[in-house]
C-alpha positions in Angstrom: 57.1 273.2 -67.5 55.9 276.1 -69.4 59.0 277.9 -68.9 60.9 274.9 -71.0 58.8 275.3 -73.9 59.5 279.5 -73.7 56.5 280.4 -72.5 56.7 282.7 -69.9 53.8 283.0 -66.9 52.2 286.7 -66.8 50.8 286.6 -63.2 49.2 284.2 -60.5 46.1 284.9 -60.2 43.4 284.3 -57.4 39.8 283.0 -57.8 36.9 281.5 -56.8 38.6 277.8 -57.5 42.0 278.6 -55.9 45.5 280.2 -57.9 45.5 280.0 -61.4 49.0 280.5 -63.3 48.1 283.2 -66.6 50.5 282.3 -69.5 51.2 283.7 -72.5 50.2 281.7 -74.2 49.4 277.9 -74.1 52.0 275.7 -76.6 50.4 274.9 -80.0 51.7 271.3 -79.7 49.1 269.2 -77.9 52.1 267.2 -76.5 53.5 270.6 -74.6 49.9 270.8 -73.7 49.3 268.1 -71.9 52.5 268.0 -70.2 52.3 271.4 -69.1 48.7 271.3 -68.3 49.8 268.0 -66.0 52.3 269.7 -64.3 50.2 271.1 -61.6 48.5 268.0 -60.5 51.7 266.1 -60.5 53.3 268.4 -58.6 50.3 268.3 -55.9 50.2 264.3 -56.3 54.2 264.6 -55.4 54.2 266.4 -52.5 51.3 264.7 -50.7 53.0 261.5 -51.7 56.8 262.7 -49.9 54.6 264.0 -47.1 52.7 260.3 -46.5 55.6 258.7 -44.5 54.9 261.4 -41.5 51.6 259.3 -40.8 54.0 257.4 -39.1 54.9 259.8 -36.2 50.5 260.2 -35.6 49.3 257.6 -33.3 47.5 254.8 -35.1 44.1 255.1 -32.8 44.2 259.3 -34.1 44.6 258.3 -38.0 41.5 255.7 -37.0 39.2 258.4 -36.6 39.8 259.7 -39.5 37.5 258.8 -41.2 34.7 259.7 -38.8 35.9 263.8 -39.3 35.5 263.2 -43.1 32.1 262.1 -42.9 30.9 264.2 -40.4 33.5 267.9 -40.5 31.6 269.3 -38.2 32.3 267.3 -35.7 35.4 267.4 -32.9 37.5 264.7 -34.2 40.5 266.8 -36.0 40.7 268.8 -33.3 41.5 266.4 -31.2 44.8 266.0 -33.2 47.9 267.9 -32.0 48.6 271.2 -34.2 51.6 269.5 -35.6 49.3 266.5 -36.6 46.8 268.3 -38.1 49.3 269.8 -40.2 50.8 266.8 -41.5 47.4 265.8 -42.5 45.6 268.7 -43.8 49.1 269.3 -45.9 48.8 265.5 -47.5 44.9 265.3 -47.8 44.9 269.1 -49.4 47.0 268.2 -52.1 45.4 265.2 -52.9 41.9 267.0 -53.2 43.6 270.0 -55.4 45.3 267.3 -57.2 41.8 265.6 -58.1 39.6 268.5 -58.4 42.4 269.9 -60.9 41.7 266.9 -63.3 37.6 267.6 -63.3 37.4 267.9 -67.4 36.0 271.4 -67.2 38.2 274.7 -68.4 39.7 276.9 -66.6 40.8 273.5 -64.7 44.0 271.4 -65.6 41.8 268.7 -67.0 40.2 270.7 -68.9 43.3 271.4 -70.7 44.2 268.1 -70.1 41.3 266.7 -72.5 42.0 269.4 -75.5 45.4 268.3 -75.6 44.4 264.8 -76.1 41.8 265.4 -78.3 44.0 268.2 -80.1 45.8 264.9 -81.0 43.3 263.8 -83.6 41.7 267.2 -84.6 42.6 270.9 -84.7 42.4 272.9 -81.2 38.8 274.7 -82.3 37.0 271.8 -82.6 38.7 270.3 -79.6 37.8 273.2 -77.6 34.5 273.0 -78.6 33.8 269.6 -77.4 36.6 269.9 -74.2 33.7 273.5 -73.6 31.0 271.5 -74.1 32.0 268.5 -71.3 33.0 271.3 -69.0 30.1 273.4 -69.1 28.0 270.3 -68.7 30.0 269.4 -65.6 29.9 272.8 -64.5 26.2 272.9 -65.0 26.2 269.7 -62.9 27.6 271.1 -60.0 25.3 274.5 -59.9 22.1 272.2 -59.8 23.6 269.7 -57.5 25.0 272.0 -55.3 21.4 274.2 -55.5 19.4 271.7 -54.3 21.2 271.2 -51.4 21.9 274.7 -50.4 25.7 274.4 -50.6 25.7 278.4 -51.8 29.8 278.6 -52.3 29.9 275.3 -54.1 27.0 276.6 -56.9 29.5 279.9 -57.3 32.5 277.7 -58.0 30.3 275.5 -61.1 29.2 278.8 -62.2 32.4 280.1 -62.6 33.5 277.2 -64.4 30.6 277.4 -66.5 31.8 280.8 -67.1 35.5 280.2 -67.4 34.8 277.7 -69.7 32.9 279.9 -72.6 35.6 282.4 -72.3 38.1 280.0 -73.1 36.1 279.1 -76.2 35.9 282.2 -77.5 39.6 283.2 -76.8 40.7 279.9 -79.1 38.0 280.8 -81.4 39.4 284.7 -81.3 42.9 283.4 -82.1 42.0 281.0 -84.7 40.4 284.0 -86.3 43.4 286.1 -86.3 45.7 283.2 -87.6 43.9 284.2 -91.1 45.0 287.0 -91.3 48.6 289.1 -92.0 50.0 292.3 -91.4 48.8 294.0 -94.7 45.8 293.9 -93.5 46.0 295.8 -90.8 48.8 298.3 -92.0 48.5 301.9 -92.0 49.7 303.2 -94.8 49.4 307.1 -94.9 51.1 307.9 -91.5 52.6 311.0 -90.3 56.0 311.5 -90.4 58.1 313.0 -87.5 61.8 314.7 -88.2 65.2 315.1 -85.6 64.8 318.8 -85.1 60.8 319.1 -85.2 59.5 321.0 -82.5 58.4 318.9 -79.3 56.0 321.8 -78.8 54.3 321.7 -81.9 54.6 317.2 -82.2 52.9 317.1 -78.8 50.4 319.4 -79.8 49.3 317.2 -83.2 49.8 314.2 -80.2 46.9 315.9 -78.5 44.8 317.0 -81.5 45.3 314.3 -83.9 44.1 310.8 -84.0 47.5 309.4 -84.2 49.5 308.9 -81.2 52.6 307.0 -82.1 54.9 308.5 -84.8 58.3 307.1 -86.6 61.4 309.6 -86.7 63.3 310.3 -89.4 66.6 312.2 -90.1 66.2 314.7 -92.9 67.9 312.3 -95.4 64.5 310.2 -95.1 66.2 307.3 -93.0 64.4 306.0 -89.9 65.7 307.3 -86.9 63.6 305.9 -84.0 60.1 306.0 -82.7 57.8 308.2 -80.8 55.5 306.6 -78.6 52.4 307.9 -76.5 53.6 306.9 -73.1 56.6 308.9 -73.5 55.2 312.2 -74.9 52.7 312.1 -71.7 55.6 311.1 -69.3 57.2 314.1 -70.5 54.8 316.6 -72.2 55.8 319.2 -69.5 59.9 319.5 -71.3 61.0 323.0 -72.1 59.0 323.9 -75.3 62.4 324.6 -76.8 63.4 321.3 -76.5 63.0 319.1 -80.2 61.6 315.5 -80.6 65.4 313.7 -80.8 65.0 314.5 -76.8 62.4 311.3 -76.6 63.2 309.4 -79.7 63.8 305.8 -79.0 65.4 303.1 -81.1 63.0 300.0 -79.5 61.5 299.0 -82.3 62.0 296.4 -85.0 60.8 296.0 -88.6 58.5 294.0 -89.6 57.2 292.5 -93.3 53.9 292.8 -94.9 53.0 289.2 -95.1 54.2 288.2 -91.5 51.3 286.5 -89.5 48.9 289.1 -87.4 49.4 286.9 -84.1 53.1 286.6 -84.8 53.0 290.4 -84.5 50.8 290.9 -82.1 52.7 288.8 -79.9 56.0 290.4 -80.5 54.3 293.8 -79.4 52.4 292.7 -76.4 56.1 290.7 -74.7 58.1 293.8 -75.8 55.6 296.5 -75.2 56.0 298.0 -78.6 53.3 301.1 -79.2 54.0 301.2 -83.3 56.4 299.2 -86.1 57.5 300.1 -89.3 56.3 297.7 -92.0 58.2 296.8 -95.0 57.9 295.1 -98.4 60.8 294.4 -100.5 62.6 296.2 -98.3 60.6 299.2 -98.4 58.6 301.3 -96.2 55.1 301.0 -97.1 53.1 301.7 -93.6 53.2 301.2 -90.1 51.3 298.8 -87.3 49.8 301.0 -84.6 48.9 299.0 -81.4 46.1 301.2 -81.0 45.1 300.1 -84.3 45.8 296.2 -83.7 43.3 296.6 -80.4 40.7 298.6 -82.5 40.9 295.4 -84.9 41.0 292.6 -82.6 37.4 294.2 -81.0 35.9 294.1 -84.3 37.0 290.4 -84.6 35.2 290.0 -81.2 32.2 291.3 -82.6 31.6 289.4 -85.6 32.0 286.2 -83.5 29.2 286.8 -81.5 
């Protein structure tokens, strides 16, 4: 679901509450939202719904003790089951219980998602993170001193990472929301140093070393922009004959970029393409660069004045 609205998943991560899917980004539409935040518990709802009719095939007097294993898990009922029947249902009763545990209204869950979408609806996504934070937390909170006073250790771990999960979020949204005010001029370097076809790879790796810039644009000698020079490739190859001159390693993956394009538009485009610098234009002229190593430094100091 994601995927149709072009926004690719990163990684599948494993925690405390079972795999969580890392995209991107989440879609700013609260309708993309919720229907990508639903996916997941519809998908679990689906399968243990296609896997009901096997009940059939279990003998009715095993599916009537059923309900005595629920109750009391620690008992012998289930495995009294055949291993196929066990199977059939610890498949249909597992996704049902990932299914319902995924709607709890608490972030990093699907319902927490789930419940900024709809309230995303009727006000803008900070202050319907706020509240959807808020809910979880106190849900979260609920769990730790639930589960607390009756000694259920792992359960108390999984509310406090909720709890957890659930200010990060906040701040993330409260991060971006931040950095939607402001453009590429204002992060724009505009004295930059200049690298030439022919320069010395010697002496450019050298200034790499000593200097506190690490990415550089190429030029010809005519003043035209010929490429970049990033970091990772002078240390993937700092060890070239000293001989050898910068066009060796220049690389034309790059893209311009204007002065009054949106700071998360940019950002973006360099974390999915893995750009280290851009040159930056205005009316069609070169007035600076975006270092990424300058876009991190920023985005820390944004961290800071939100605490």
């Amino acid at each position: 679901m994601a995927k149709r609205y072009g926004v690719q998943t990163l990684q599948i991560m494993l925690s405390p509450i079972g795999g969580q899917a890392v995209l991107e980004r989440m879609p700013k539409q609260p309708r993309k939202e919720l229907l990508v935040a639903l996916a997941g518990p519809i998908v679990n709802f689906g399968l243990a719904i296609i896997a009901s009719p096997l009940l059939y095939f279990i003998p009715p007097e095993k599916i009537a003790r059923l309900p005595h294993f629920f109750s009391n898990p620690y008992g012998n009922t289930f495995l009294r089951l055949d291993y196929d029947e066990r199977f059939i249902i610890g498949f249909i009763a597992l996704n049902f219980l990932v299914a319902i545990f995924n709607l709890l209204p608490a972030f990093p869950l699907d319902g927490g998602r789930i419940l900024r979408a709809l309230l995303s609806l009727r006000m803008n996504k900070l202050g319907a993170t706020r509240i959807a934070t808020f809910l979880g937390q106190g849900f979260a909170g609920g769990i730790v001193i639930f589960s607390l006073s009756n000694y259920n250790w792992l359960m108390a771990v999984i509310g406090l990472f909720i709890f957890i999960s659930a200010s990060m979020e906040y701040r993330y949204v409260k991060l971006d929301s931040r950095l939607h005010s402001f453009s590429v001029k204002d992060i724009l370097r505009a004295r930059f140093t200049k690298i030439y076809l022919g320069d010395s790879l010697l002496e450019t790796i050298k200034n790499w070393k000593e200097g506190s810039e690490k990415n550089f644009l190429v030029f010809d000698h005519q003043e035209r922009l010929s490429g970049v020079l990033t970091s990772p490739v002078l240390m993937e190859h700092k060890d070239l004959p000293t001989e050898s001159s910068v066009e060796v390693l220049t690389s034309l993956d790059y893209e311009g970029v204007m002065a009054s394009d949106s700071l998360m538009k940019i950002i973006r485009l360099m974390q999915e393409k893995d750009y280290e610098i851009l040159p930056v234009y205005e009316n069609e002229e070169l007035v600076g660069v975006v270092d990424w190593n300058d876009v991190e430094h920023f985005i820390r100091i944004q961290k800071e004045k939100l605490r």
